[in-house]
C-alpha positions as CSV (number, residue, x, y, z in Angstrom):
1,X,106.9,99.8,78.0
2,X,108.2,99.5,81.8
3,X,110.3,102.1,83.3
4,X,112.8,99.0,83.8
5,X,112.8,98.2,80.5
6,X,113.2,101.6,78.7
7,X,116.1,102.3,81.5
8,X,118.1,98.5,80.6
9,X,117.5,99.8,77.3
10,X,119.3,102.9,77.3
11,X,121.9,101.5,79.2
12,X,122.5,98.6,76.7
13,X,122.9,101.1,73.6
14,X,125.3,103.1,75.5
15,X,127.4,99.9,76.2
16,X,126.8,99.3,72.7
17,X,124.9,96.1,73.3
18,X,121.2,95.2,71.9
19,X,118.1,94.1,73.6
20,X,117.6,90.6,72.5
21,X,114.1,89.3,72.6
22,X,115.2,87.1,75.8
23,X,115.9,90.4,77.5
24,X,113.0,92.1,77.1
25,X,110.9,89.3,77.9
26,X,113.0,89.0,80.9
27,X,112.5,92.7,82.0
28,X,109.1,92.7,80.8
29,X,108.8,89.8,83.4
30,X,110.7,91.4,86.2
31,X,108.8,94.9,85.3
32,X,105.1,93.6,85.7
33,X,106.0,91.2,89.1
34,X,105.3,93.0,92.4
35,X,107.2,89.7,94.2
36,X,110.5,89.2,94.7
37,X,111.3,85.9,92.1
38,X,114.4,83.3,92.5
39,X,116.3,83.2,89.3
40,X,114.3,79.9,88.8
41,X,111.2,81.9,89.4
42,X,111.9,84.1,87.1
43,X,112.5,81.4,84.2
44,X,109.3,79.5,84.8
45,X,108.0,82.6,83.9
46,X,109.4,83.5,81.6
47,X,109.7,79.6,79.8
48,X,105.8,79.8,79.4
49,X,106.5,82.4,76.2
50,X,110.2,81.0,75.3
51,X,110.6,77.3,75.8
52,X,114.4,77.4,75.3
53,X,115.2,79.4,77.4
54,X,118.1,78.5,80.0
55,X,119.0,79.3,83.8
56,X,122.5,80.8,82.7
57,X,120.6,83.4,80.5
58,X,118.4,83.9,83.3
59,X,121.5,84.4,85.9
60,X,123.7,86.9,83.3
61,X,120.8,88.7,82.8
62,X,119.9,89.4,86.5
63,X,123.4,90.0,87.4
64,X,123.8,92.3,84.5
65,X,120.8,94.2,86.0
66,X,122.0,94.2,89.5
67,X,125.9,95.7,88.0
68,X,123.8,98.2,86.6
69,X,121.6,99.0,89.9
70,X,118.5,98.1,88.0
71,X,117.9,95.4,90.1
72,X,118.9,94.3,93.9
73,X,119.3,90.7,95.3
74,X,118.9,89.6,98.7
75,X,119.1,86.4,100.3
76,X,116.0,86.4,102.6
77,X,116.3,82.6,104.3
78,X,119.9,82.2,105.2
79,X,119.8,78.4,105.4
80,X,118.2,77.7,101.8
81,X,120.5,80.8,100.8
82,X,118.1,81.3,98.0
83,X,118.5,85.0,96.1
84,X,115.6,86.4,95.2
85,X,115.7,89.9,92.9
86,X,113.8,93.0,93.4
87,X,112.8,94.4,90.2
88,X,112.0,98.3,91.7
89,X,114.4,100.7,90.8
90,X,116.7,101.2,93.9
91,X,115.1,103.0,96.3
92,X,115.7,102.5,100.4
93,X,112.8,100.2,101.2
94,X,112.5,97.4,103.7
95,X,111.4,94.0,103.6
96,X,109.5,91.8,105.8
97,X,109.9,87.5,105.3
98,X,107.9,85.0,106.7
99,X,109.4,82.2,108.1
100,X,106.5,79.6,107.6
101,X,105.0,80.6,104.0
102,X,108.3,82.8,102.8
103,X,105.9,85.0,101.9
104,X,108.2,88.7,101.0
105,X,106.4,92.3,102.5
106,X,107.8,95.1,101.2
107,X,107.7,98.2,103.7
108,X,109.0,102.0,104.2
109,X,109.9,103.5,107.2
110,X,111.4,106.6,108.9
111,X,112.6,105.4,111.4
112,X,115.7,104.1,108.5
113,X,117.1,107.3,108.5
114,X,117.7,107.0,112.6
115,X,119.3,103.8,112.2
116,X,121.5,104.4,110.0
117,X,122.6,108.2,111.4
118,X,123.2,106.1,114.7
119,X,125.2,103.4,113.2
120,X,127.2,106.4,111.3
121,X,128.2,108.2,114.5
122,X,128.8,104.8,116.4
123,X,130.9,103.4,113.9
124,X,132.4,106.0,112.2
125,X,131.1,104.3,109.1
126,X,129.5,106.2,105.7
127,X,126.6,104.3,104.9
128,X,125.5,104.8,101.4
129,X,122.0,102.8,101.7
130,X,120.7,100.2,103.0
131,X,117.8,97.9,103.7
132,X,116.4,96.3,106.6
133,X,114.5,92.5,106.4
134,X,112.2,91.5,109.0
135,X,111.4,87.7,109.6
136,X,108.7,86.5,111.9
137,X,105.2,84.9,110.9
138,X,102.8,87.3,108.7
139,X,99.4,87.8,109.6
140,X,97.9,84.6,107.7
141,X,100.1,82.2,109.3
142,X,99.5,83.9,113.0
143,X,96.1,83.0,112.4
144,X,96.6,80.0,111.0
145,X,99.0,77.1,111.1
146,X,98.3,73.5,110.4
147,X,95.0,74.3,110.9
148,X,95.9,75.4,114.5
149,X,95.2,78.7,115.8
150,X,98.1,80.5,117.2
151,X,98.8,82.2,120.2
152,X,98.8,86.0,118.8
153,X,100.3,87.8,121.9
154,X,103.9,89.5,120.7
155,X,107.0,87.8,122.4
């Protein structure tokens, strides 16, 4: 079993709730994927083992998750404003979205920790963590688009 799922698990019991077999296939789902699925992602998915499965189950389960910071949700592409969930256990990591395939890069940094120290002594804000999401064109689709070749020089 995931580390997701045993943690939902515990946490369930202790609210005195039970893990239904749509949960766990739902965590089990969200515990195996190294992407970061849409809700409707996520029930595709999930679907190909329960056929009756509905969005709404899909959405209380995810939002469940996120109340218990089991999950996150970020909207990468402002104009679609489509949520997608990251399934790691919380941790400060930072994200990278390309604009032409929507393709999601997770990535670490350092550097996070300057950021956010400036941004504290600027502001006189307490920032308790954070994330940082990158947008640009990824690798493949600098090489690559419409069967063009792009111009790789950094603007």
């Amino acid at each position: 079993m995931g580390e997701l799922i045993n943690v939902a698990q515990e946490r369930l019991r202790a609210q005195g709730g039970r893990m239904t077999i749509q949960r766990r296939l739902l965590f089990s789902i969200l515990d195996s994927l190294g992407e970061h699925p849409t809700a409707e992602e996520l029930l595709l998915l999930a679907r190909k083992q329960d056929p009756d499965l509905n969005l709404s189950t899909v959405y209380r389960t995810l939002r469940w998750l996120e109340a218990e910071s089991l999950v996150s949700s970020r909207v990468f592409a402002e104009e679609r404003r489509q949520e997608r969930f990251d399934a790691a256990l919380p941790s400060e990591h930072h994200h990278f979205m390309c604009t032409n395939c929507k393709d999601v890069i997770e990535f670490d940094t350092d550097l996070f920790g300057a950021i956010k120290g400036q941004f504290q002594e600027l502001s006189g804000a307490k920032v308790e963590t954070g994330s940082i999401v990158l947008y640009g064109l990824c690798s493949k689709c600098r090489q690559t688009k419409n069967g063009n070749n792009l111009n790789l020089e950094t603007e």
